[in-house]
N, C-alpha and C positions, 0 to 999 in steps of 0.2 A: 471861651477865653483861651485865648494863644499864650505856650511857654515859652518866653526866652531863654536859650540855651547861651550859654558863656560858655566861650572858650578859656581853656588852661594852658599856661604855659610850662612845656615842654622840653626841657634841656636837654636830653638824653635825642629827644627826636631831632633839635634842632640841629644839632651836634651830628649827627645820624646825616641830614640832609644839607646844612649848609656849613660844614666844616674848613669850606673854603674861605668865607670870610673872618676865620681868628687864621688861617694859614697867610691869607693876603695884608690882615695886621699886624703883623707878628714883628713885621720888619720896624713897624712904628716904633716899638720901644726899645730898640736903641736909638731912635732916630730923638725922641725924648729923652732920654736918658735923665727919668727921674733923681731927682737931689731930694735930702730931707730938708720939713719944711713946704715943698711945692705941692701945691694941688692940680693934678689932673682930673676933668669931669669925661668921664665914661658914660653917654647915655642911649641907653637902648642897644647896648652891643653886642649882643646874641646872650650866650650863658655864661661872660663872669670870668671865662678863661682869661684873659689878656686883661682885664682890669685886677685879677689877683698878680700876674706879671709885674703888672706896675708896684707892687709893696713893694715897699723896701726893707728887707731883715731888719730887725735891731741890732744884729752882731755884725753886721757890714756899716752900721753907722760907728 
């Protein structure tokens, strides 16, 4: 009987090897320039960096 091995995701490595894609996103949000109230969906976009970007303080609302 064969093991299936699963992969784990990686932040640290991803981050490591493709840090160019939250450098190439980056310019997005201000290009969104989230308001309160809006929903952006973030999906699958590396580790999280640019979709914590998108909050918005409470002390800035």
């Amino acid at each position: 009987m064969s093991t299936i091995q699963k992969d784990h995701w990686n932040p640290v490595l991803y981050d490591e090897q493709h840090s160019f894609v939250s450098k190439f996103g980056s310019s997005l949000i201000d290009y969104l320039a989230p308001k309160k109230g809006e929903n952006i969906l973030d999906v699958g976009c590396g580790s999280g960096d640019l979709a914590q970007k998108l909050q918005i303080p409470e002390q800035v609302l």
